[in-house]
C-alpha positions in Angstrom: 15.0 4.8 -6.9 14.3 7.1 -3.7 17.2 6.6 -1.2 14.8 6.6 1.4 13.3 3.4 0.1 15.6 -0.1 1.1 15.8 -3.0 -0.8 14.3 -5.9 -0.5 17.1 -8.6 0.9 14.3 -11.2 2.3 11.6 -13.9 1.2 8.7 -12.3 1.0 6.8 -14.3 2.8 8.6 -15.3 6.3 7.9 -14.5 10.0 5.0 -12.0 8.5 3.5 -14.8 7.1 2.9 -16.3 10.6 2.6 -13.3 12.4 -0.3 -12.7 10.6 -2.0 -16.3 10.4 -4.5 -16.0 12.7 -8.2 -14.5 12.6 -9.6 -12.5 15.9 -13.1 -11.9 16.0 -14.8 -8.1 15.9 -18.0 -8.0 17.3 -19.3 -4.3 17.4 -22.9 -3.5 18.6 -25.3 -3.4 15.7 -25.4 0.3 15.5 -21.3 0.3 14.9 -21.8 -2.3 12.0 -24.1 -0.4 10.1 -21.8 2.8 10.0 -18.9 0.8 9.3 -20.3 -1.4 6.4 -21.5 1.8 4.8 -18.1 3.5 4.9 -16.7 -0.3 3.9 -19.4 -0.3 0.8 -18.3 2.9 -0.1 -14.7 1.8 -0.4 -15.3 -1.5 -2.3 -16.9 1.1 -4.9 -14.2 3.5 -4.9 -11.8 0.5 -5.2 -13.3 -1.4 -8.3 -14.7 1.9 -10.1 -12.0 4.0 -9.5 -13.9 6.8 -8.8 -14.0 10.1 -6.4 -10.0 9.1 -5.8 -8.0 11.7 -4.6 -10.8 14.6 -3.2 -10.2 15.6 0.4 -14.2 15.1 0.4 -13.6 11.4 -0.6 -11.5 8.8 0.2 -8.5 8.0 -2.5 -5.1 7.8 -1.7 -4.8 5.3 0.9 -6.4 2.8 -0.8 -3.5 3.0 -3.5 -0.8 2.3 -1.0 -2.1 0.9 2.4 -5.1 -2.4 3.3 -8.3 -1.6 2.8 -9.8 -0.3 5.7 -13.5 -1.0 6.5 -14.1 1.2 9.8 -14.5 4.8 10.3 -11.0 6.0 9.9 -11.1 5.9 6.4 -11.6 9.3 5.7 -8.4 10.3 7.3 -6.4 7.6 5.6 -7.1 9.6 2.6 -6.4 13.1 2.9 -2.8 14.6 2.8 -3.1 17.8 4.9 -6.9 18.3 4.6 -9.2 15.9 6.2 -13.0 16.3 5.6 -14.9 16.5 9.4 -17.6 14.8 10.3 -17.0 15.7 13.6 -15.7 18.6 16.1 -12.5 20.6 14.8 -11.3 20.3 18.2 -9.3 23.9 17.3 -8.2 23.9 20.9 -6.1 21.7 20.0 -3.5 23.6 18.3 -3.1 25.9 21.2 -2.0 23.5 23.3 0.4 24.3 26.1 3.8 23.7 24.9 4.5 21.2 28.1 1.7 18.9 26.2 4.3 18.3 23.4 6.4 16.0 26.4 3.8 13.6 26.3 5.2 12.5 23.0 8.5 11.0 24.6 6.3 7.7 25.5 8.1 4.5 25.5 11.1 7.1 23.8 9.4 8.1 20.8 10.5 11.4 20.6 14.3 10.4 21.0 13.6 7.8 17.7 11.7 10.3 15.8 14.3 12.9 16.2 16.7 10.4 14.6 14.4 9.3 12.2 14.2 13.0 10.9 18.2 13.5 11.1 18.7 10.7 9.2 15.8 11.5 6.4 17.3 15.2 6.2 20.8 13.5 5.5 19.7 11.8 2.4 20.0 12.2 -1.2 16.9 12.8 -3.1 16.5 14.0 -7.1 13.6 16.0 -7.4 10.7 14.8 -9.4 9.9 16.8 -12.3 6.3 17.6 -14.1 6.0 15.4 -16.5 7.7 12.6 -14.3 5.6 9.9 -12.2 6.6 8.6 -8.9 6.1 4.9 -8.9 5.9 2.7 -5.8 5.9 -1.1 -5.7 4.0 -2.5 -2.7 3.7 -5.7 -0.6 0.2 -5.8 1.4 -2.3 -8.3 2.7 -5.6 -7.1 3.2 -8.3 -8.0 5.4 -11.0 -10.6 3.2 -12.8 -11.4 6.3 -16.8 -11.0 5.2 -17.8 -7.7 7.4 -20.2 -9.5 10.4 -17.6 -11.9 10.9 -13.7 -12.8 12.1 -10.6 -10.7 10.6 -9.0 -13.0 7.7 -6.2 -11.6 5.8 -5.8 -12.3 2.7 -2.8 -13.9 0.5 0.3 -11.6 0.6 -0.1 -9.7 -3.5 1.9 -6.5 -5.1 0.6 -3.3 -5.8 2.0 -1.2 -8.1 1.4 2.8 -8.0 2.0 5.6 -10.5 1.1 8.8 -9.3 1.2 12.4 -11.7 3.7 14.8 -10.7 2.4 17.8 -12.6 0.9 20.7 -11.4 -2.7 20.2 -12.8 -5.8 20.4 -12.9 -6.2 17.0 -13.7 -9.0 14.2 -13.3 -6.5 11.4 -12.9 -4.0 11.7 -10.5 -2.5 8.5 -11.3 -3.0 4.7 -11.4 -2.7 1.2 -10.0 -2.3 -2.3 -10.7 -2.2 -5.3 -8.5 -1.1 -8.7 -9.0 -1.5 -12.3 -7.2 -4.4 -14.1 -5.3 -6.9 -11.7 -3.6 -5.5 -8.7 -5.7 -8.2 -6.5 -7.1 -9.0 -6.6 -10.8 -5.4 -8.7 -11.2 -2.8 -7.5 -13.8 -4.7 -4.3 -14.8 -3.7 -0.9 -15.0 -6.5 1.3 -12.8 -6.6 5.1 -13.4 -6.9 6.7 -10.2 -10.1 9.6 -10.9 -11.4 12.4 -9.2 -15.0 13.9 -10.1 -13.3 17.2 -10.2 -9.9 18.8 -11.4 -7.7 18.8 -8.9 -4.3 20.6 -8.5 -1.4 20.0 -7.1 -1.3 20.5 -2.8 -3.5 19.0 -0.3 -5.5 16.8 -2.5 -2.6 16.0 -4.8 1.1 16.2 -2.9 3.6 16.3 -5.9 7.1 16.8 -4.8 7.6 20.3 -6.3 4.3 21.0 -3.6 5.8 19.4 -0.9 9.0 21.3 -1.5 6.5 24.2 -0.8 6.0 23.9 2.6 7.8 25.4 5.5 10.8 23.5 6.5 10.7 24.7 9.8 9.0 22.4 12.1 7.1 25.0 14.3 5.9 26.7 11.3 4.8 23.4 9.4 3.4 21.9 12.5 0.9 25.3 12.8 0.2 24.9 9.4 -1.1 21.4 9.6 -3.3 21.8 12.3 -4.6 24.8 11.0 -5.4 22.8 7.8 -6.4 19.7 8.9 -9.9 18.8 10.2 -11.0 16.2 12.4 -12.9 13.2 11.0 -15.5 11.6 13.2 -14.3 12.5 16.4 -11.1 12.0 16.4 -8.5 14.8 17.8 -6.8 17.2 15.7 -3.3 15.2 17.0 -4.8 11.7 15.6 -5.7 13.8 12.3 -2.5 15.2 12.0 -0.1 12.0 12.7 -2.6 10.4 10.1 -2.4 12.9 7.6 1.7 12.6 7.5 1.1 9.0 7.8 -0.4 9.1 4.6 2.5 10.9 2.9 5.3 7.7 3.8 4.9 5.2 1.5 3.2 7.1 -1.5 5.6 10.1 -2.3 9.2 11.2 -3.1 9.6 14.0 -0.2 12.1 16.7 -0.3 14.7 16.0 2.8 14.2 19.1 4.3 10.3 18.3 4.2 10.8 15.1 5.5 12.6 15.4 8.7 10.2 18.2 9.5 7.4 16.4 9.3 8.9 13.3 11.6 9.9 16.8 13.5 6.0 17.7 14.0 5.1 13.7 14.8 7.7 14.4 17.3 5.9 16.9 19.1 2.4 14.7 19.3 0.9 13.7 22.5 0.7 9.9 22.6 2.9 8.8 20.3 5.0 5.9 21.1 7.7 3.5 19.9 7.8 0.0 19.7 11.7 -1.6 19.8 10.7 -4.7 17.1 7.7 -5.1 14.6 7.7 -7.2 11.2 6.6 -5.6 7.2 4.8 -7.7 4.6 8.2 -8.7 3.7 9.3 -10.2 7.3 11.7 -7.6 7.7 12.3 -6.4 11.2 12.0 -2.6 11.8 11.1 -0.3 14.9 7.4 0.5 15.2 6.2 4.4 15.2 2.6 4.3 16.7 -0.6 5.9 18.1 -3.8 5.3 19.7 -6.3 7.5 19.9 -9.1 7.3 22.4 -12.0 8.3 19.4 -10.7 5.6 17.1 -10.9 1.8 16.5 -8.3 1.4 14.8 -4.5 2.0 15.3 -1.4 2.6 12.3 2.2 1.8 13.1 4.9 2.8 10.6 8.0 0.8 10.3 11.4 2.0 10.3 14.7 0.1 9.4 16.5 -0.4 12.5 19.8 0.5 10.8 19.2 3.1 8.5 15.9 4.4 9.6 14.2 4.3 6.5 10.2 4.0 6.6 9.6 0.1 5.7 6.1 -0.4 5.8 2.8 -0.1 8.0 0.4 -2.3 9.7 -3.3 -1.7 10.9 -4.9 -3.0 13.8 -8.4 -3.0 15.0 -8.6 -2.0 18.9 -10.8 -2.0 21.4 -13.1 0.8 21.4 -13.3 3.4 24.3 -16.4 5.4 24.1 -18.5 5.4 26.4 -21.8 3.2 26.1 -22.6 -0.1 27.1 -21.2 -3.1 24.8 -19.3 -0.4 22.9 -15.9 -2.1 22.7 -17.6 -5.9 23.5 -15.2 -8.7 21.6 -12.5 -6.9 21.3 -10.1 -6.7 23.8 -7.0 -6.8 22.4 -5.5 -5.0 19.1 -6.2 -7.3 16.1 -3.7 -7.0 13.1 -6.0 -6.3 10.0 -3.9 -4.8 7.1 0.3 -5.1 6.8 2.3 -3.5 3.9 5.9 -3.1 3.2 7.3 -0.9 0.6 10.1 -3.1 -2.1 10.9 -0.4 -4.2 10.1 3.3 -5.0 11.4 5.6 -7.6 10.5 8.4 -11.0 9.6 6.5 -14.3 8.6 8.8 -17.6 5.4 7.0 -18.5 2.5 5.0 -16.3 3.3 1.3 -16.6 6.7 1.6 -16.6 8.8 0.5 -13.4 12.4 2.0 -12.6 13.9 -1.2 -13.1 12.6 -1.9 -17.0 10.1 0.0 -19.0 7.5 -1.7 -20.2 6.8 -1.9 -23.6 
């Protein structure tokens, strides 16, 4: 089991359970709803067909570890360090001045992040081999909600991921299986497929390719916004925070790599810290956030309070802050939509097998 990964050492279902109880209505103008129920019709098919997961030009790997998301963020959810545009590339925004990079000490997030990355480089990790999988055991809730009407999360359910470690090209990068009420195709083993071969790097981060990158946080920083494009409007920061976002509760990360990339997250504009939040699990952590002004929707990580090791996510919807009439109209505050927290992580030998017992 990765030593970044805690135990479980709660009920699973406790303060969560109420936190996330209630329903908050979203109503978007019409023109909003029909670009977000394509993108959400687009996932259900990904999701129960297991298909295009794991292309940069798709949308795979979040939906193997985080709620499914129906707005238009979902692209980014997805990629690793390469995010398909739809929008500007916003290249300006790796030249920023370097006194930008203070704007990221809001609410103390940089001081939290820089500990964060100390204590993720002080941790020890086996490396993954080839033929190895890395296999990650998942609680979420999921927003069931039909798509015109009020968020409704869910039942709390596991999700189980296996994900390849070798180099490639392969087709299937790995697979899922979820169990419980409101999990999708209960108790069976999904492969997760792409169209195309892939190999390992941006569209498939295996540990020996994240051992790859630059350990230096300047140089891994320019390298990720060089390599990442905006999705829909959003900033090359918001792509970039996503992007490692992805990356937390999906992968066995060298330490080195790790505490450079909380090192880059440091140097984001925007990002702030909030002292308390609650996992799928009810455990308390400290919340690792950011909003940006493009997006609907906002992702806070959760760290252990203790021993600063990521927890677990949650996703809210928030009010929109384009311009246009109407265009952020019902919602005015952030509405929780998707919670996860990650039980138990680790390197099993075959798919199906869990670190704890293999199966049979």
């Amino acid at each position: 089991m990765n030593a970044d990964t805690p135990h479980c050492t709660g009920p699973a279902e406790s303060e969560a359970e109420a936190l996330l109880a209630s329903s908050a209505a979203w109503d978007l103008p019409r023109s909003r709803h029909l670009h977000h129920k394509e993108v959400l019709m687009q996932q259900i098919d990904r999701d129960r067909i297991s298909e295009t997961l794991g292309s940069s030009t798709a949308q795979p790997r979040r939906r193997l570890l985080r709620p499914a998301m129906v707005l238009p963020v979902a692209a980014v959810l997805t990629g690793v360090l390469v995010v398909t545009a739809s929008g500007g590339d916003h290249d300006s925004a790796s030249r920023r001045p370097a006194s930008a990079a203070g704007l990221a000490a809001d609410n103390g997030a940089s001081a939290t992040l820089d500990r964060i990355a100390a204590a993720a480089l002080s941790r020890d990790v086996k490396p993954v081999e080839d033929s190895q999988f890395v296999y990650a055991e998942l609680l979420i809730r999921e927003n069931a909600g039909t798509f015109d009407g009020p968020v409704r999360l869910g039942a709390l359910h596991k999700k189980e991921v296996w994900t390849v470690q070798g180099p490639g090209p392969t087709t299937t990068t790995g697979w899922i299986r979820e169990t419980g009420k409101d999990a999708v195709m209960p108790g069976e083993r999904i492969p997760v497929v792409d169209r195309t071969p892939v190999r390992a790097g941006l569209d498939h981060p295996t540990y020996k390719w994240l051992a790859t990158l630059p350990t230096d946080p300047e140089a891994l920083r320019t390298l990720l916004y060089a390599q990442t494009k905006s999705w829909d409007g959003l900033s090359k920061d918001e792509t970039v925070f996503r992007s490692v976002g992805e990356l937390l509760g999906s992968t066995i990360m060298p330490p080195a790599t790790a505490s450079a990339l909380y090192k880059v997250v440091e140097k984001i504009p925007g990002v702030t810290v909030t002292p308390d939040t609650v996992d799928a699990a009810g455990r308390h952590g400290i919340g690792i956030s950011r909003k940006d002004p493009a997006s609907t929707t906002r992702d806070e990580w959760i760290f252990n309070k203790d021993t600063l090791a990521y927890l677990g996510s949650r996703s809210y919807l928030t009010a929109h802050q384009g311009e246009g009439k109407g265009e952020g109209e019902g919602v005015t505050a952030d509405t929780l939509y998707g919670i996860d927290a990650v039980m138990e992580r680790g390197v099993v030998d075959t798919p199906g097998e869990t670190p704890a017992s293999p199966e049979g």
